[in-house]
Backbone as CSV, one residue per row, in Angstrom:
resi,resn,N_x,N_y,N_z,CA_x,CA_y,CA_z,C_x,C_y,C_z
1,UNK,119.345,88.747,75.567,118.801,90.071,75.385,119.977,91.059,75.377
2,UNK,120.102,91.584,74.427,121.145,92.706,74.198,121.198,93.829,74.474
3,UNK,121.661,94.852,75.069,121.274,96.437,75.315,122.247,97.271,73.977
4,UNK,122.205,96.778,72.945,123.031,97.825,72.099,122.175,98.838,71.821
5,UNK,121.081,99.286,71.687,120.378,100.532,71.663,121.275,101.938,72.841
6,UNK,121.457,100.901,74.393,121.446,101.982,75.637,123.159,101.339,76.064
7,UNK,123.999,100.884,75.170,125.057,100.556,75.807,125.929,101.770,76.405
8,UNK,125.293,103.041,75.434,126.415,104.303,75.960,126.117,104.491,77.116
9,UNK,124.821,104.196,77.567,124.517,104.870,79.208,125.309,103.960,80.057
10,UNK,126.261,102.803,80.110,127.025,102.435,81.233,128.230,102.008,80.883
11,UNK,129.152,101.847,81.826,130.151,101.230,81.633,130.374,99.484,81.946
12,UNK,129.271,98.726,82.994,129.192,97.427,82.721,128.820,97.136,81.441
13,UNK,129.562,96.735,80.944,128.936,95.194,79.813,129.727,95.471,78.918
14,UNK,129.119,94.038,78.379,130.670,92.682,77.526,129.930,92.930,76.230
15,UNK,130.947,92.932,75.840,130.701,92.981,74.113,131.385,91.397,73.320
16,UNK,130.104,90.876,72.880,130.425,89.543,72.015,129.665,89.728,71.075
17,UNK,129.769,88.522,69.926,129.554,88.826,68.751,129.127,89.745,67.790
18,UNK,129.432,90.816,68.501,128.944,91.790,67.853,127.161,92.738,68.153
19,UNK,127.699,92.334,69.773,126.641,93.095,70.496,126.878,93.113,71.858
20,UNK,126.426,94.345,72.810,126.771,94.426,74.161,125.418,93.704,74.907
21,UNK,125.536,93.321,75.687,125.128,92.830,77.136,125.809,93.140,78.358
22,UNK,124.794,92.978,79.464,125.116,93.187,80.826,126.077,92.629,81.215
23,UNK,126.732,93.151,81.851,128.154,92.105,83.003,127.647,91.872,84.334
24,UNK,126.571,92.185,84.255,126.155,92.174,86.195,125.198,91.497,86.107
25,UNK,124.692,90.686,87.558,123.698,89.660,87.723,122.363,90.778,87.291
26,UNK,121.265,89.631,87.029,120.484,90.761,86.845,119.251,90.930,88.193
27,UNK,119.264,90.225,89.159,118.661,90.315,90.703,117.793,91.743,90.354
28,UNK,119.172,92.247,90.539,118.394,94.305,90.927,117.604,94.668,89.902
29,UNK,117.777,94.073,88.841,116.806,94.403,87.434,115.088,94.216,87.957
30,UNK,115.246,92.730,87.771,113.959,92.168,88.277,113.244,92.565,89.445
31,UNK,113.949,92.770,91.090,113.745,93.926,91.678,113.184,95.178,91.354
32,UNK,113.434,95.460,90.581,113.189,96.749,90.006,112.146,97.111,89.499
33,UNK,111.723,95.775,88.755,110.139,95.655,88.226,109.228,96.082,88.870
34,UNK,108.340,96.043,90.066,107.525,96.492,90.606,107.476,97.860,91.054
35,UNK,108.857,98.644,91.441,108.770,99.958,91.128,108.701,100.750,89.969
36,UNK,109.304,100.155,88.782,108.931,100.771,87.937,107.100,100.701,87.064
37,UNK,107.015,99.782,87.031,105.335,99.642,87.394,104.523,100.411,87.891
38,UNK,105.056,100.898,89.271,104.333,101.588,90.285,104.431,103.277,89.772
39,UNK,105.450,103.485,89.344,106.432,104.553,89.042,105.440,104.711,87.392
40,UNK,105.497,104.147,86.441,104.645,104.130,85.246,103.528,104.278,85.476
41,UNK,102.797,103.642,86.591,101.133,104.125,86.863,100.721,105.611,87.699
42,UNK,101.801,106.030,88.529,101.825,107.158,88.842,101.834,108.172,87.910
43,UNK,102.922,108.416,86.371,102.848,108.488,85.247,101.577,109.029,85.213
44,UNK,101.042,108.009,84.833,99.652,107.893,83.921,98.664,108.773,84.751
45,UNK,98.321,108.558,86.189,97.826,109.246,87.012,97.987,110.463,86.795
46,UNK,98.986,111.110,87.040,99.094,112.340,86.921,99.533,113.290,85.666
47,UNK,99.506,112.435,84.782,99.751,112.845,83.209,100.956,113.397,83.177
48,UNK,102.219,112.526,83.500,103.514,112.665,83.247,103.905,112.194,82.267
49,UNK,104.508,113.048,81.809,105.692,112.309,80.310,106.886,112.643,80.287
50,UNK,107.572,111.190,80.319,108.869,111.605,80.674,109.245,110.199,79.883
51,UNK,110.692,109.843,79.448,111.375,108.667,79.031,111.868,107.806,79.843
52,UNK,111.411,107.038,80.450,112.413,106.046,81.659,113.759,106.126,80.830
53,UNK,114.294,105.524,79.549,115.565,105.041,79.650,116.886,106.221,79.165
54,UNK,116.147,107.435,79.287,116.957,108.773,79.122,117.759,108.485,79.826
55,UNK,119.241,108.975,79.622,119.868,109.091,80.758,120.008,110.019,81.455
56,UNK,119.629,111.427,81.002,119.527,112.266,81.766,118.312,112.710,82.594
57,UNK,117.691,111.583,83.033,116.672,111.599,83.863,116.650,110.924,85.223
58,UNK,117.494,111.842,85.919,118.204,111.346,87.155,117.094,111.191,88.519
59,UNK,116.034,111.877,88.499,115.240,112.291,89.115,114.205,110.487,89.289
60,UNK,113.967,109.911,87.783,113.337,108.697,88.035,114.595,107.904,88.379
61,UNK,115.405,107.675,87.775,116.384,107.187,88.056,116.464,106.824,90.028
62,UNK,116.768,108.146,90.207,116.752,107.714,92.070,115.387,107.637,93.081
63,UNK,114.378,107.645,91.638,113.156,107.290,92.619,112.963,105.716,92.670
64,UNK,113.659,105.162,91.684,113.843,103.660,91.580,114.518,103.475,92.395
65,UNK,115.472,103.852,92.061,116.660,103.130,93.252,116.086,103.360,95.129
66,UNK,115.301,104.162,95.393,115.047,104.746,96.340,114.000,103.774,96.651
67,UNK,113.122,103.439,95.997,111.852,102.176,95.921,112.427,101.029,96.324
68,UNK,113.281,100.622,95.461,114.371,99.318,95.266,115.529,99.104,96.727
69,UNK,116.252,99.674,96.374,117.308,99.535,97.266,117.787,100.520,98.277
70,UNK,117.058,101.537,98.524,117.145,102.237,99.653,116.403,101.344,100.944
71,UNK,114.717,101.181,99.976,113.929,100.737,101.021,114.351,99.554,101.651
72,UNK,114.873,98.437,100.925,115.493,97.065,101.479,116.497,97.427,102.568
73,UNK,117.145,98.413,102.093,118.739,98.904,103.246,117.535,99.032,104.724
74,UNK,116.949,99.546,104.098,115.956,100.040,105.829,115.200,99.573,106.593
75,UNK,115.032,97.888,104.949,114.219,96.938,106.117,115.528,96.195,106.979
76,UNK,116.690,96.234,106.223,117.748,95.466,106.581,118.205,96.115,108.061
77,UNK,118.226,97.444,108.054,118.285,97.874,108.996,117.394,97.533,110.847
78,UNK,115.957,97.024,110.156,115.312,96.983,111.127,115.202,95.203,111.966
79,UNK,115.738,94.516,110.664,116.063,93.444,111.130,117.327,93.125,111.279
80,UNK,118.417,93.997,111.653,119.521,93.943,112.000,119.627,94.624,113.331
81,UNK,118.429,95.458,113.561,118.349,96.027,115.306,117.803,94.845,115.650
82,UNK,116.536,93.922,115.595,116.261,92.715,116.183,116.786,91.832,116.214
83,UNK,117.969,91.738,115.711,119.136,90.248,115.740,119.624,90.907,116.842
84,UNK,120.346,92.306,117.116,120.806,92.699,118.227,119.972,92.250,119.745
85,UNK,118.728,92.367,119.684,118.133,92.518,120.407,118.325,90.893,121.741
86,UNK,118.993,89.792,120.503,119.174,88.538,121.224,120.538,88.674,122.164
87,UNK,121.209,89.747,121.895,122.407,90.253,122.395,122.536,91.098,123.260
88,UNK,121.798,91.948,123.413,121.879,92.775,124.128,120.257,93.848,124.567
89,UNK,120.201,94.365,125.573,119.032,95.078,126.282,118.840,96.098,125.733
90,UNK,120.112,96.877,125.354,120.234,98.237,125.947,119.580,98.949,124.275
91,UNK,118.852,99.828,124.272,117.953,100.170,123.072,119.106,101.316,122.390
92,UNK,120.305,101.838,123.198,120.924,103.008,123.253,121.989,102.442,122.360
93,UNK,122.333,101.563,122.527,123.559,100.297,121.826,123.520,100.037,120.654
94,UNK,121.607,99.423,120.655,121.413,98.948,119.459,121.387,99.640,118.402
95,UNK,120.575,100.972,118.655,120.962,102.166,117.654,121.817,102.726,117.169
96,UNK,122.480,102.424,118.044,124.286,102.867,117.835,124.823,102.251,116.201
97,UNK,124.661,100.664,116.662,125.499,99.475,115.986,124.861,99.616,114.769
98,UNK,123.441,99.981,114.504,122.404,99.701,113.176,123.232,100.954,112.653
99,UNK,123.314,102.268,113.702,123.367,103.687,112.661,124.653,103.897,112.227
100,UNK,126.020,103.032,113.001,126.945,102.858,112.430,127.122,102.278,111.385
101,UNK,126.532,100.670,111.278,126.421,99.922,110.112,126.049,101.117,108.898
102,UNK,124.775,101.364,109.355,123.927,101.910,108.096,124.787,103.079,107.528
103,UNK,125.057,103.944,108.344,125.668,105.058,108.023,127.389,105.351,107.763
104,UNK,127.672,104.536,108.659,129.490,104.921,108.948,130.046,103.532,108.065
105,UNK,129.167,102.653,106.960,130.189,101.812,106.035,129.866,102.230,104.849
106,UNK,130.210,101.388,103.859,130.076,101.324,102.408,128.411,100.931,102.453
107,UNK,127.515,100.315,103.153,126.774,100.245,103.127,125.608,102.229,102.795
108,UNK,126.025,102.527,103.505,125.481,103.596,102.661,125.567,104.278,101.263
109,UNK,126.810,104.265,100.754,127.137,104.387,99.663,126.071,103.434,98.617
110,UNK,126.433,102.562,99.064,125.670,101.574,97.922,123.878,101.014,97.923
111,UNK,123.655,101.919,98.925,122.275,102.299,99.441,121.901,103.050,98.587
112,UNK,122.415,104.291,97.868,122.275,105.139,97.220,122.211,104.765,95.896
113,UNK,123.352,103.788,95.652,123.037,103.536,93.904,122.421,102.195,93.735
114,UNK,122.320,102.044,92.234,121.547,100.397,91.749,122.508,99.461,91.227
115,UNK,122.896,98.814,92.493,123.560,98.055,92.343,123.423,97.215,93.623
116,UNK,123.427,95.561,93.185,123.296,94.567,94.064,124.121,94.346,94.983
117,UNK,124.992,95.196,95.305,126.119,94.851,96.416,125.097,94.869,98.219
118,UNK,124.256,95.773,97.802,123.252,96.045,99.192,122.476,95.263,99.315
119,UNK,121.724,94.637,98.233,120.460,94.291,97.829,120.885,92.628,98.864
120,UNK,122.385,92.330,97.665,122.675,90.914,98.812,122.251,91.138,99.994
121,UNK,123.626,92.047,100.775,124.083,92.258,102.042,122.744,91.958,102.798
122,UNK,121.899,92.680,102.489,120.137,92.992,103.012,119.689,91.399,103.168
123,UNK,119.600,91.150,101.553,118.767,90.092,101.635,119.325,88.485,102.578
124,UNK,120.983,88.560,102.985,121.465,87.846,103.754,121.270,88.079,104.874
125,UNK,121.318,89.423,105.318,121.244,89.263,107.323,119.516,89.306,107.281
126,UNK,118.893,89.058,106.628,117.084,89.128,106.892,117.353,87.475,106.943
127,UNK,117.828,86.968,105.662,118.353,85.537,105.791,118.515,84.956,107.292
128,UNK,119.782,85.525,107.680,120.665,84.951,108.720,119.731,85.079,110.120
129,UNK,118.700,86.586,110.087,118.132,86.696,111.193,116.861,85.600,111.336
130,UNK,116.658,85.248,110.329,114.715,84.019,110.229,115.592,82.714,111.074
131,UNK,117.081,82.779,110.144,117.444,81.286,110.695,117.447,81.127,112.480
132,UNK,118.539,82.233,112.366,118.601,82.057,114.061,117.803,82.454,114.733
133,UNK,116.589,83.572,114.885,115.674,83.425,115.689,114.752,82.143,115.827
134,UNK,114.523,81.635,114.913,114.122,80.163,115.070,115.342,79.213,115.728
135,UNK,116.200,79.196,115.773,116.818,78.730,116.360,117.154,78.837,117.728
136,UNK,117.297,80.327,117.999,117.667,80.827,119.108,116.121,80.551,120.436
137,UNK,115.214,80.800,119.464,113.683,80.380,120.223,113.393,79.009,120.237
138,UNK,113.855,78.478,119.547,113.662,76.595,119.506,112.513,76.983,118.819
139,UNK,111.690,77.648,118.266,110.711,76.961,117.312,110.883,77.341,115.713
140,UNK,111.065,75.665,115.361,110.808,76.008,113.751,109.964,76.021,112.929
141,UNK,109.935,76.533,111.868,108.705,76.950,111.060,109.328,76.353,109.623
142,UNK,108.692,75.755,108.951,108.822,75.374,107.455,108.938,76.534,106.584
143,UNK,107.584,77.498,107.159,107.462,78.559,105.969,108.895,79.634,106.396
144,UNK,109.385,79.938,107.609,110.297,80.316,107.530,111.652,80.163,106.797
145,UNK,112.010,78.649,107.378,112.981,77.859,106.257,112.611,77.978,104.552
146,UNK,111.949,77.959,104.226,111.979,78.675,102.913,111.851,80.019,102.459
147,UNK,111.385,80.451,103.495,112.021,82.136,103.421,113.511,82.589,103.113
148,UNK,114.097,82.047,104.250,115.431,81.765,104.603,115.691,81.568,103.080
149,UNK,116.085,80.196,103.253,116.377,79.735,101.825,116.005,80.550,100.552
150,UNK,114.987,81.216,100.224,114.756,81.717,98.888,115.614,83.203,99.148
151,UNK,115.368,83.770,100.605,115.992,85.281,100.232,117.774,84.798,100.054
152,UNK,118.105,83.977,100.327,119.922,83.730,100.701,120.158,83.217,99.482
């Protein structure tokens, strides 16, 4: 599938035989699907007309990304205070470590735009946390282990 229609709107992508395509996985794309869906039926609801693939339509633009990969940063967030929680008591700590993560790295930055650098990060420590709380509790679960496994 080629994007030469919308290649001016980015600077990823490879140009072969005489057509551009993506350079980036496409994860966040497919991700993306159900907000924009949601985002198109709202549309319709309220008798909006607007172009999704404008580029100067920054406004849908970060309501996607905001659907997509804000919200994951925040589930990531909440299962990155409960991995703490095997570590430590103190509720004052844990907030600390999440609001540093969240806020004081690159992780915020890339919270903000659409791009899979978060989307991983997220979808690994939700990963890392199914494994070891089953572990850390001694009980395992099948449906977990394939949780595990499919988000990693």
């Amino acid at each position: 599938m080629n994007i030469d229609a919308y290649h001016e709107n980015t600077g990823d992508k490879a140009f072969f035989e005489g057509h551009y395509y993506l350079d980036q996985p496409i994860g966040s794309i497919f991700l993306a699907v159900p907000g924009y869906i949601f985002l198109n039926w709202i549309m319709a609801v309220f008798n909006i007309h607007t172009v999704f693939l404008n580029p100067e339509n920054t406004l849908l633009d970060s309501l996607i990304t905001m659907i997509n990969i804000s919200l994951l940063s925040a589930v990531m967030a909440i299962f990155f205070y409960r991995l703490l929680g095997y570590f430590s008591t103190d509720n004052r700590k844990k907030i600390l470590l999440v609001l540093s993560y969240s806020l004081g790295t690159v992780a915020f930055p890339y919270s903000t735009l659409f791009h899979g650098h978060q989307v991983s990060a997220s979808l690994l420590l939700i990963s890392f946390y199914l494994l070891f709380s089953m572990v850390r509790n001694r009980k395992f679960n099948n449906g977990r282990l394939f949780v595990s496994g499919f988000l990693a």
